[in-house]
N, C-alpha and C positions, 0 to 999 in steps of 0.2 A: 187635936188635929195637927197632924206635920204642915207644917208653911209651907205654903205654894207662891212660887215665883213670878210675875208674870212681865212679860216686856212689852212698853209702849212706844212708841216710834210719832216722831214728831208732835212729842209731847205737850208745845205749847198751842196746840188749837184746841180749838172750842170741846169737841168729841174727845181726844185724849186727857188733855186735864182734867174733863169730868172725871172720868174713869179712876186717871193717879189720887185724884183727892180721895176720892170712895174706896179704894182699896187700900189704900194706906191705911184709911182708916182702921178699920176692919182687921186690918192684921196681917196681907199680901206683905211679900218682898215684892216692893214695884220698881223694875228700871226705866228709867227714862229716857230714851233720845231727844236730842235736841238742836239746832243745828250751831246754835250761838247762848250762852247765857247771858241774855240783853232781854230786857223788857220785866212787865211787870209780875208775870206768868211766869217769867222763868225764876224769877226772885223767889215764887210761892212754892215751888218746888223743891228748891231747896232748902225751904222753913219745914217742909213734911216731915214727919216720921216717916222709916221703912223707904224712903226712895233714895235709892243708887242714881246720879245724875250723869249720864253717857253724852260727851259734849263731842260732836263733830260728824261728817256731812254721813248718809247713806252711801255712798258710793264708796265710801271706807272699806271694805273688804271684811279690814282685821275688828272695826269697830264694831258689823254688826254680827260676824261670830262668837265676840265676845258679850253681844247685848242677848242671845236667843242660848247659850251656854249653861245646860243647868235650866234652865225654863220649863216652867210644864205650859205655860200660857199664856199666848200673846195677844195681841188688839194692834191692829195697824188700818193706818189711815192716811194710801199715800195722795200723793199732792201733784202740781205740778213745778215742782224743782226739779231740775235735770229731766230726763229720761224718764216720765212716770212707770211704763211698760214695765220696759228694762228694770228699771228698781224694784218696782211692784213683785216681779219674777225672783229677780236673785233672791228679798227676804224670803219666798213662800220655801225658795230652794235652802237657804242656810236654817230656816224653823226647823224644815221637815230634817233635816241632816242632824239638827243638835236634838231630834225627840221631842219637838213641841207636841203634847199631847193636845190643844185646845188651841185653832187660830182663829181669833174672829177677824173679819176681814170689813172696812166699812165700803161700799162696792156701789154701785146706782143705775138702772138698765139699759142697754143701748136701745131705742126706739128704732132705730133702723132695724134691726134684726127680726122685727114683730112680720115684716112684710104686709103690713098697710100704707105704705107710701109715707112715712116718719120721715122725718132726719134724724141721724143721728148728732146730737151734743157731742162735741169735742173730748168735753172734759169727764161727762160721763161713761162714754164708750171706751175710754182709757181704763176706768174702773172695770167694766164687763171683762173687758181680754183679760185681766188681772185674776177676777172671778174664776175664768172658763181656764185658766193654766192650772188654780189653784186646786181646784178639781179634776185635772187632767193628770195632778202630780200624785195624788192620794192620799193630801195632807189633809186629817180630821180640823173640818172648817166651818164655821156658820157665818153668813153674810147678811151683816145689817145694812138699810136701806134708810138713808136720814133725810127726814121730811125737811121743808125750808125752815130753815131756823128763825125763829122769835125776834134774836137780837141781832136780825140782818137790818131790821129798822133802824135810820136815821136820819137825822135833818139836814145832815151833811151833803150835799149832791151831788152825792153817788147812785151809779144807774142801776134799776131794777127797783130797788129800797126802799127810795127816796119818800121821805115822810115830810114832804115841805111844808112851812110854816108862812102862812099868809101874813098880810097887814094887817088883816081882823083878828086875828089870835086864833084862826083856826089851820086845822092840818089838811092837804093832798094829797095822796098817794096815786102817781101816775104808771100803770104799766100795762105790758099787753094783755095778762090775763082774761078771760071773760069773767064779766064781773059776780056773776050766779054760779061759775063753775067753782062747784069743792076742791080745796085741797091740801096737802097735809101738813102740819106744823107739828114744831118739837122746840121745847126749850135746850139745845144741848148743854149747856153751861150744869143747868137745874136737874136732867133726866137722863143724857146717856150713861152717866156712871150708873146711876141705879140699875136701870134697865139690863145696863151689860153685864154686871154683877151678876145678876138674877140667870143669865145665861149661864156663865161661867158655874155658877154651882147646881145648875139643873145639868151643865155637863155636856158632854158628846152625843152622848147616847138620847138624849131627845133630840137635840140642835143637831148634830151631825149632817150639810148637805144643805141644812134647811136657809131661807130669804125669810127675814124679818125686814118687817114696814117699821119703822121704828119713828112713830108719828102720833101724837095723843089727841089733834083732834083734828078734824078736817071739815075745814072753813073754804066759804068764797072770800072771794073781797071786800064785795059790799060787808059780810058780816066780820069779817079784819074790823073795816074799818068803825063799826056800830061798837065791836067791845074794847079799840080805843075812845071812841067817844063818851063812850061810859065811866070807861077809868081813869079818861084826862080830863071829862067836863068839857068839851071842845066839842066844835063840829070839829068831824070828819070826814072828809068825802074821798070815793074811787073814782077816777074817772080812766078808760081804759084807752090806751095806747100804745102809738112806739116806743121802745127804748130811746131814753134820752141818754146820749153822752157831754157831761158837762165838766169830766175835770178827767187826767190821762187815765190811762187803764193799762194793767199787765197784757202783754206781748201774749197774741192769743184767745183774750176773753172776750174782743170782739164778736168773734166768728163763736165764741161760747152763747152770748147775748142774742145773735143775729138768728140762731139755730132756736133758741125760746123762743124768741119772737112769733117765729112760723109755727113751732111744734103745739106752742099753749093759744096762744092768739089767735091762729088760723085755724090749727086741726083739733083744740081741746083735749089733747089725747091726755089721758091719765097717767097721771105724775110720774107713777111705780111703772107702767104697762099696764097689760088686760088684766093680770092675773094674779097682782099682789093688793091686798088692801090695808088699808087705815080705818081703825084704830087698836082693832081687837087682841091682837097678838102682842102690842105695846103695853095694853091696858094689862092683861095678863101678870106681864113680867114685872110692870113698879104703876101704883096707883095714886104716887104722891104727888103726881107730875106738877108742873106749874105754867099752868095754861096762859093763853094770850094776854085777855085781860087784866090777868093779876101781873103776866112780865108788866103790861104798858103802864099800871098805875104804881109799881113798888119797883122798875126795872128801868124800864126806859128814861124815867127823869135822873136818875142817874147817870147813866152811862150818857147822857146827852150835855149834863154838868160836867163831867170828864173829858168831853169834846169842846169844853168853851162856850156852848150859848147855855144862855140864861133867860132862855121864855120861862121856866118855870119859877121864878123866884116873884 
């Protein structure tokens, strides 16, 4: 089989290094963007095999004609640095110019657009305009749709998250969701590589156009919190509420927060929209996935020793 190249863009989050780890493996010439070689993620990248490390901002011009150069396939997941729009456009514009044969785009819906009286999320609707160019330009594109991630949990008191730790030794989890309402979780760390892989070699010609839910299982809260209790030994309780802000927040995630608040809290509306669901189409693609319970008991006492407390010891 001729090596196939494929270019990832902002490389060190959760969704793209999935990906670079899994295709390196396998045998991909993987490039990576990245905006700084700082941290710990970007250390691992450049321990990989097969990945070419592309160090500096998206708004480079010459950086990312020479990251999509020779490419048959890319994976991008933009963010909010800079100009999301704006960026989001130019890559879909320098893919399509160098011959990206395969873009996957990671995208998320605007609820406003449904015409139910939504709001639209900030940070999401960034993603749709992005979507709606990329198909308006007639670059072969599949857009995934990533459920809340597993390792958003922590004890840290940060808002939405927040998996507080009582003086009895047990955990909270305060947010506005309803507490019965389902909804979709994904380990990205553990499953987007798989999963995106599995695209990428089933190709255009199925995915072509197509929204992937890209979420293995879909939980309420109460049952969130029942398969940490299982795998920490702890109570753990939901109790539903306002978003708490207890330490700063990026310029903008307010009015990100404030816009959940009402949309899941108030109107319940489903995560994806009307018309996308969880799990089926995930389960499909990779079935190794690594579901909640097993992050909170082999995952989260980790990454919570990594942050400095020591409830678990």
């Amino acid at each position: 089989m001729t090596t196939r190249t494929i270019a990832i863009v902002n490389s060190t989050g959760r969704q793209a290094a999935s990906l670079a780890r899994v295709a390196s493996a396998v045998g991909y010439q993987v490039r990576t963007q990245l905006r700084k070689r700082e941290g710990i993620v970007a250390e691992e990248l450049e321990d990989l095999r097969n990945v070419t490390i592309f160090e500096g901002s998206l708004e480079d011009k010459q950086l990312v004609q020479n990251l999509f150069r020779d490419a048959h396939l890319a994976f991008v997941n933009t963010t909010s640095w800079g100009d999301e729009v704006a960026i989001g456009k130019a890559l879909a514009n320098a893919a399509k110019k160098a011959g990206v044969q395969h873009y996957i785009y990671s995208s998320m819906p605007d609820h406003g657009s449904f015409g139910k009286g939504w709001p639209s999320l900030p940070q999401w609707s960034s993603k749709f305009t992005i979507e709606n160019y990329i198909r308006q330009i007639g670059l072969p594109a599949t857009f995934v749709y990533a459920g809340i991630y597993n390792n958003n949990f922590t004890s840290l008191p940060y808002p939405l998250f927040c998996m507080e730790l009582k003086s009895n030794g047990s955990f909270e989890w305060k947010a506005p969701f309803h507490p019965d309402v389902p909804l979709p979780w994904l380990d990205a760390e553990h499953d987007v590589g798989p999963a995106v892989l599995q695209i990428i070699k089933d190709g255009p010609r199925k995915w072509s156009g197509q929204r992937i839910a890209l979420a293995f299982e879909v939980l309420s809260p109460r049952e969130i919190c029942a398969k940490f209790s299982a795998a920490l030994r702890r109570r753990v309780r939901y109790i539903q509420g306002p978003v708490e802000i207890r330490v700063p927040i990026p310029g903008g995630y307010r009015e990100q927060l404030d816009g959940i608040e009402v949309l899941f809290g108030k109107h319940n509306a489903p995560y994806f929209g009307p018309d996308l669901r969880a799990p089926d189409e995930a389960l499909g693609l990779w079935e190794g996935f690594r579901g909640i319970e097993e992050y909170a008991r082999e995952v989260f006492p980790v990454e919570e020793a990594a942050n400095g407390r020591t409830w678990m010891n």
